[in-house]
N, C-alpha and C positions, 0 to 999 in steps of 0.2 A: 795623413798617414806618415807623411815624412818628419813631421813636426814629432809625432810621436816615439818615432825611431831613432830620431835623433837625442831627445829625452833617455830613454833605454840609455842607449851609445853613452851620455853623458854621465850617467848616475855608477853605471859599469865602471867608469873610467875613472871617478869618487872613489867608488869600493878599491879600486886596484891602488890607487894614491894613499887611501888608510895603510892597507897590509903592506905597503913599501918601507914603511919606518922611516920616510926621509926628515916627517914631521913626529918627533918623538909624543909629542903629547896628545896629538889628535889618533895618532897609531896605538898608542896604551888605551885610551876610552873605547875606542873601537873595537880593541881587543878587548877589553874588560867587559862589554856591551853586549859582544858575541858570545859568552863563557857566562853570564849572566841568562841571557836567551834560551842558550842548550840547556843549563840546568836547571832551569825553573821550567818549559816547554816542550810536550813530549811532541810525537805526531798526530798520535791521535786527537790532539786539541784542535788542529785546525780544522773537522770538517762540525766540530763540537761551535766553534768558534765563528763559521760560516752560519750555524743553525740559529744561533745566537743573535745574530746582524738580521737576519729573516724573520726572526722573532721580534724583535723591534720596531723592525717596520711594519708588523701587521699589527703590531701595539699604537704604532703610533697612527696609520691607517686608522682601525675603530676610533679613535681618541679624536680625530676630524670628521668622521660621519664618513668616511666613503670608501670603507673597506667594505670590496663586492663590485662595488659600481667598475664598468667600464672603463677604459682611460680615452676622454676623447683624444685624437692626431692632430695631428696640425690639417691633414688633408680631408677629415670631416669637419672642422673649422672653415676652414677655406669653401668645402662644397654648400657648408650652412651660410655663408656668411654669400655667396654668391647666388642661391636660391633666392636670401634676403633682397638682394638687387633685383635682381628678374621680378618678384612677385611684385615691387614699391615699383619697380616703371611700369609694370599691366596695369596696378589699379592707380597710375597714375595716369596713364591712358583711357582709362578707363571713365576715372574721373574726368577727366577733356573733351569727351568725347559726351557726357552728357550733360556736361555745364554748356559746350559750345549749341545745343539742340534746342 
């Protein structure tokens, strides 16, 4: 969380360094950058643009087979994979138990 905030903090601190003009050439692309952006991009594009990114990944989901399916966790992983233990030392027991008879 702090890593991430500090990130923030830093890119903030980028944008304010553009708009200061102290670096003439990196402040005109940024300004040309910005002025590009407004007038080619309305508002309404971004929940268009959101829908867009959602549409793709459920393209690309069917396109693997496993749009629909569940997502396994890590924590049904872990309960599968400790099951796995338990069940291989019973009938490992189990086996010993009647190889030793």
């Amino acid at each position: 969380m702090r890593n991430r905030l500090k990130q923030v903090v830093n890119v903030l601190k980028f944008i304010n360094y553009c708009f200061q003009w102290e670096n003439p050439l990196l402040s005109f692309s940024t300004f040309i950058l910005s002025m590009v952006i407004v007038w080619n991009f309305q508002l309404y594009m971004l929940p268009c643009g959101i829908l867009l990114l959602f549409a793709w990944n459920a393209i690309v989901e069917y396109q693997k087979g496993s749009l629909g399916y569940s997502f396994a966790t890590l924590e049904d992983e872990v309960m599968n994979e400790n099951f796995r233990e338990k069940e291989s030392i019973w009938f490992f027991r189990l086996y010993q138990l009647s190889y030793n008879q």
